[in-house]
BAKOL-580698 format. One record per residue (C-alpha): residue number from 1; x, y, z. Coordinates in nm, 2 decimals. Layout:
residues N
{atom NUM,{X,Y,Z}} ...
//
This chain:
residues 139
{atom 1,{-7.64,2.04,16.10}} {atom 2,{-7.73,2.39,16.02}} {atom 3,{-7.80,2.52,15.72}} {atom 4,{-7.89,2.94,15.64}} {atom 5,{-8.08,3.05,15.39}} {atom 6,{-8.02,3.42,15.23}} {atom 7,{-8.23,3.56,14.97}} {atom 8,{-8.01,3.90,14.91}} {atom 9,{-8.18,4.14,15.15}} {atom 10,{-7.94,4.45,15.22}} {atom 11,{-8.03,4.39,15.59}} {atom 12,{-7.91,4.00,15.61}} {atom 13,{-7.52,4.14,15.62}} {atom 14,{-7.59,4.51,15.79}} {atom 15,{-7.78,4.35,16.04}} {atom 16,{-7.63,4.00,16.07}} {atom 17,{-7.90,3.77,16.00}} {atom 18,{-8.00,3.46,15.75}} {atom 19,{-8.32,3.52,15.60}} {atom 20,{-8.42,3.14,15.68}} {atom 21,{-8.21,2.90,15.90}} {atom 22,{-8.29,2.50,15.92}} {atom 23,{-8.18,2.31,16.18}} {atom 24,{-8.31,1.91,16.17}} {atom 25,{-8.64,1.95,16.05}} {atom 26,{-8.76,2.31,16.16}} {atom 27,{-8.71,2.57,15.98}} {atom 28,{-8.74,2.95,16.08}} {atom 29,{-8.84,3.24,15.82}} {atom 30,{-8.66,3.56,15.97}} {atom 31,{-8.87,3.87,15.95}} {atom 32,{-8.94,3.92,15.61}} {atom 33,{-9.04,4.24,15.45}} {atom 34,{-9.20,4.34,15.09}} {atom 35,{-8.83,4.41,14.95}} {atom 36,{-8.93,4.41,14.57}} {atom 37,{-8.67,4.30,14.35}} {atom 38,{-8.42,4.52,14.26}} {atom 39,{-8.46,4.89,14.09}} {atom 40,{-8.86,4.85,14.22}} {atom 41,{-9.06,5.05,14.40}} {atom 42,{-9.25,4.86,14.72}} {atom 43,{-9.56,4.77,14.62}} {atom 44,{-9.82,5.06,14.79}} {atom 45,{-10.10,4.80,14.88}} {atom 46,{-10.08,4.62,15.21}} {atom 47,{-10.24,4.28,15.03}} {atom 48,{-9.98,4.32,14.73}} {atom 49,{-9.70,4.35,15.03}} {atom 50,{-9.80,4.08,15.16}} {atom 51,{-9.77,3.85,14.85}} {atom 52,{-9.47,4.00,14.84}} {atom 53,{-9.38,3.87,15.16}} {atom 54,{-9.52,3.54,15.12}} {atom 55,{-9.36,3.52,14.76}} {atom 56,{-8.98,3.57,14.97}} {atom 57,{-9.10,3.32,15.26}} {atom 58,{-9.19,3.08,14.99}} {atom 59,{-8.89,3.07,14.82}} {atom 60,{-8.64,3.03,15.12}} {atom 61,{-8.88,2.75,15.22}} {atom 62,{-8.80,2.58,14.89}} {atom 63,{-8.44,2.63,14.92}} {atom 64,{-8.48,2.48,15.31}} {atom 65,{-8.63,2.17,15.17}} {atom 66,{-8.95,2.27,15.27}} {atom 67,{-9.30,2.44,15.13}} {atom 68,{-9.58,2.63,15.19}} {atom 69,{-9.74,2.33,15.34}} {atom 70,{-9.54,2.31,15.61}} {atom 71,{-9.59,2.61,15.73}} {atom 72,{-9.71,2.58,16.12}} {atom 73,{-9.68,2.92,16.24}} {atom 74,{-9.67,3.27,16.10}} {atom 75,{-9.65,3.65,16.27}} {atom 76,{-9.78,3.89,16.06}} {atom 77,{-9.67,4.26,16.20}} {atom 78,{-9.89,4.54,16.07}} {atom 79,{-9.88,4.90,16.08}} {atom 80,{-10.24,5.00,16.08}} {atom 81,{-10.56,4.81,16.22}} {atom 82,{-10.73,4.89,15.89}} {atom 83,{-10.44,4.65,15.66}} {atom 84,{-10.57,4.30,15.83}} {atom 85,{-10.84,4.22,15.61}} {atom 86,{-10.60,4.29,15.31}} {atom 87,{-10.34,4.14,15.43}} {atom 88,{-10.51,3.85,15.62}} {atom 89,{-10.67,3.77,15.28}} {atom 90,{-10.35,3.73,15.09}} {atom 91,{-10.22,3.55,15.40}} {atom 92,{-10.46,3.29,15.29}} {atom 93,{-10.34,3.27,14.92}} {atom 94,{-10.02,3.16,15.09}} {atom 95,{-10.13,2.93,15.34}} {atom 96,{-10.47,2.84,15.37}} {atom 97,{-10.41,2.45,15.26}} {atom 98,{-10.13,2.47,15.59}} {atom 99,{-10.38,2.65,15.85}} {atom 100,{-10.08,2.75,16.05}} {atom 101,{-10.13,2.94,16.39}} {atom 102,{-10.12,3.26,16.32}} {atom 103,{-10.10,3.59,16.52}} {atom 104,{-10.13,3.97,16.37}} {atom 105,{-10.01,4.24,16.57}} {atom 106,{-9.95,4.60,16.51}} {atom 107,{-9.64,4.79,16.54}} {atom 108,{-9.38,4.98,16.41}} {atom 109,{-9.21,4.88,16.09}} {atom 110,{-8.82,4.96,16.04}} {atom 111,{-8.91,5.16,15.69}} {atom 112,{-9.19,5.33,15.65}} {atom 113,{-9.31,5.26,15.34}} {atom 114,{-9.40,4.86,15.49}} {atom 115,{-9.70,4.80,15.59}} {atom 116,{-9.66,4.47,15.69}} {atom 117,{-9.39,4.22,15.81}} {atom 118,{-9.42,3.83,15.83}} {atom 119,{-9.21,3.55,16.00}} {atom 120,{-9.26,3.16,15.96}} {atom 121,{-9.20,2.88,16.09}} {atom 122,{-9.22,2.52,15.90}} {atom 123,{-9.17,2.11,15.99}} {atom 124,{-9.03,1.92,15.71}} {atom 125,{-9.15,1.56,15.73}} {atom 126,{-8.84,1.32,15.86}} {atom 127,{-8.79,1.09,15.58}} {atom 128,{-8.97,0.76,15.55}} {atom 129,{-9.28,0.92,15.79}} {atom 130,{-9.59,0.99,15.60}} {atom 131,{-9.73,1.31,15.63}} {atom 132,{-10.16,1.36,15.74}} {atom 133,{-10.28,1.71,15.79}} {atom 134,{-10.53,1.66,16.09}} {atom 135,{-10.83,1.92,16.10}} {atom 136,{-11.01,1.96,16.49}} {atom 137,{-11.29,2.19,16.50}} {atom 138,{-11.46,2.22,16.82}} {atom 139,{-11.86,2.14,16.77}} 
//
């Protein structure tokens, strides 16, 4: 079964896309931007967009069946080297207890005033499995 998520972006019918879509137990966070709810201006900081961002992520997750905590990958998309530390910080308000893998990369955004972009990816425990977060470092 497949099930897709919309949170009310203008782009998800322009473009054609669900803002989250769960198949099984993966789910997959479409690019999401710092849309601010409606009649507000996008938020100038690149950490604020961010929360922005992970504030939208969050709440398709919970609609998916899923949380932050499930979170095993993430693409943040940048416009400008000098954002990462803002935005890699409020990344980790969001999901420091997951440690996803993570990737930033500069580019392009589709409106200018964004200065950041993030997509996610989440595996929802089957039912009946108990769930352990296991943590390698290399010594």
């Amino acid at each position: 079964m497949v099930q897709r998520i919309r949170s009310g972006s203008p782009y998800e019918l322009t473009i054609g896309f669900s803002r989250a879509v769960r198949v099984g137990n993966r789910v997959l966070v479409a690019g999401t931007a710092p849309i601010p709810p409606s009649g507000e201006e996008v938020a100038e900081d690149a950490g604020d967009q961010m929360r922005r961002c992970g504030e939208i992520i969050a709440a398709a997750l919970q609609e998916a069946g899923a949380d932050l905590s499930m979170v095993v990958r993430t693409r943040m998309f940048i416009t400008d080297p000098a954002h990462a530390d803002a935005v890699g910080a409020a990344h980790a308000e969001f999901f420091a207890q997951a440690q996803p893998a993570a990737t930033m990369v500069v580019a392009r955004l589709l409106d200018p005033a964004w200065k950041v972009e993030v997509e996610a990816e989440a595996i929802v425990p089957e039912a009946g499995s108990s769930r352990q977060l296991a943590v390698s470092s290399k010594q």
